[in-house]
N, C-alpha and C positions, 0 to 999 in steps of 0.2 A: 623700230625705225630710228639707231641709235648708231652712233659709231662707239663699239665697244672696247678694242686697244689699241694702240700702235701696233701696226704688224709689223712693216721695214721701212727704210728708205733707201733710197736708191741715188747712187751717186755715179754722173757722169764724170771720166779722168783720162786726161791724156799720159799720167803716170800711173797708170796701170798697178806693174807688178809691186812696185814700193807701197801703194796704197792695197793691194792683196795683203803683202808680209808685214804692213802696219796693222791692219787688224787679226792676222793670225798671230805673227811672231809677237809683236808689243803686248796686245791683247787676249792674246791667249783663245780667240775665235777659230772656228776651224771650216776651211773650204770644203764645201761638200756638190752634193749633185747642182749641176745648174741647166735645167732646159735648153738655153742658148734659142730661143724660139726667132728675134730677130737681130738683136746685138750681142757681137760678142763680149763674153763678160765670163761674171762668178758671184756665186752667191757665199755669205758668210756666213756659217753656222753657230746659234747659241749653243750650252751643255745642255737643251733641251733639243736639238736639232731643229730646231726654229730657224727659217732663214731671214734672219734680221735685217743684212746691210746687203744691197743688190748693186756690183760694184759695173758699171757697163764700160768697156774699153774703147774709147776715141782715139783715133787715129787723124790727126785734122789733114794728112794729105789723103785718107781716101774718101772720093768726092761721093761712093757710094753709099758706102756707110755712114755720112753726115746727111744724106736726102734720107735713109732710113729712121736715121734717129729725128731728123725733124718732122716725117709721119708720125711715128712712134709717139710724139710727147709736144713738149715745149717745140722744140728746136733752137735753141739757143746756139752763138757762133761760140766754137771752143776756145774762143779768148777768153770769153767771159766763164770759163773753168777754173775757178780759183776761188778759194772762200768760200762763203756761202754758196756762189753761182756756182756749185759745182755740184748741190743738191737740185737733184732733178724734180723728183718729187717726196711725198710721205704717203705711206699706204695705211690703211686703218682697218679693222675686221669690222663689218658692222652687218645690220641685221634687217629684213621686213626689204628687198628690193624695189616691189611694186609701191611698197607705200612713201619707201623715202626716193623713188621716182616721182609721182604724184605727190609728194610737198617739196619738192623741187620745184615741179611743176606751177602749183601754186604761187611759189614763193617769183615765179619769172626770172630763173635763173638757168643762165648757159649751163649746160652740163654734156658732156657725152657718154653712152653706153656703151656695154662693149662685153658683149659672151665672147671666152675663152675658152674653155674644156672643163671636160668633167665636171657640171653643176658651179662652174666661176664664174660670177658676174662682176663686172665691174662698171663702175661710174669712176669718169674724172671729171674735177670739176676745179675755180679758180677759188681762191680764199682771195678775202680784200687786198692785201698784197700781191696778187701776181704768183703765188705756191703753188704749184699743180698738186692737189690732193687726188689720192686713188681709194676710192671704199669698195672694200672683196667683199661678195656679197658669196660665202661657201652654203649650196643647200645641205649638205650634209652635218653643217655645224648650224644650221639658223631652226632650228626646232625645242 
């Protein structure tokens, strides 16, 4: 009942392709498969193929795809895209679902659940500042 690494973070942008070719071209990261399940976007890959940086693309005049993304997460208004605010969230691999539901639980803290596919679970939840953290909860890795 641990969070065990940083898996990625996730960065909302209304400059898209320059913040793609900042972390491939600069960085030397490479674009690889990305789901695309509700925002369009791109995921960055490490030399491990780990997808580290999850880059989701804002468009602030389409009024459909900012009601998804404020489903989706936070919703913050993409002014406030810039700097820090332009981290949506931090996702972390961690371990034991039921139990660190139930000291959540305990603990009388907001959190939301949320199955995904294939054995992913996830909790979000708020750190003392306002951070949307994401803990993946993989059954194939938690044994």
């Amino acid at each position: 009942m641990t969070a065990r690494l940083l898996e990625h973070y996730n960065i909302r942008t209304t400059r898209f392709e320059e913040t793609v070719h900042f972390y491939t071209a600069v960085l030397g990261l490479k674009r690889g498969h990305y789901p695309g399940r509700i925002l369009p976007g791109a995921w960055i890959y490490d030399e491990k193929d780990v997808p580290v940086v999850h880059i989701a693309d804002m468009n602030p005049f389409d009024e459909e795809l900012l009601r998804k993304a404020d489903a989706q997460t936070v919703g913050r208004p993409v002014t406030t895209l810039h700097g820090s605010g332009a981290i949506d969230h931090i996702a972390f691999l961690a371990v034991d679902y039921v139990a660190f539901c139930r000291k959540l639980d305990e603990m009388s803290l907001v959190y939301k659940p949320r199955d995904v596919q294939d054995g992913l679970r996830q909790i979000y939840i708020f750190d003392p500042n306002g951070i949307l953290i994401e803990l993946n909860f993989h059954e194939s890795k938690e044994g």
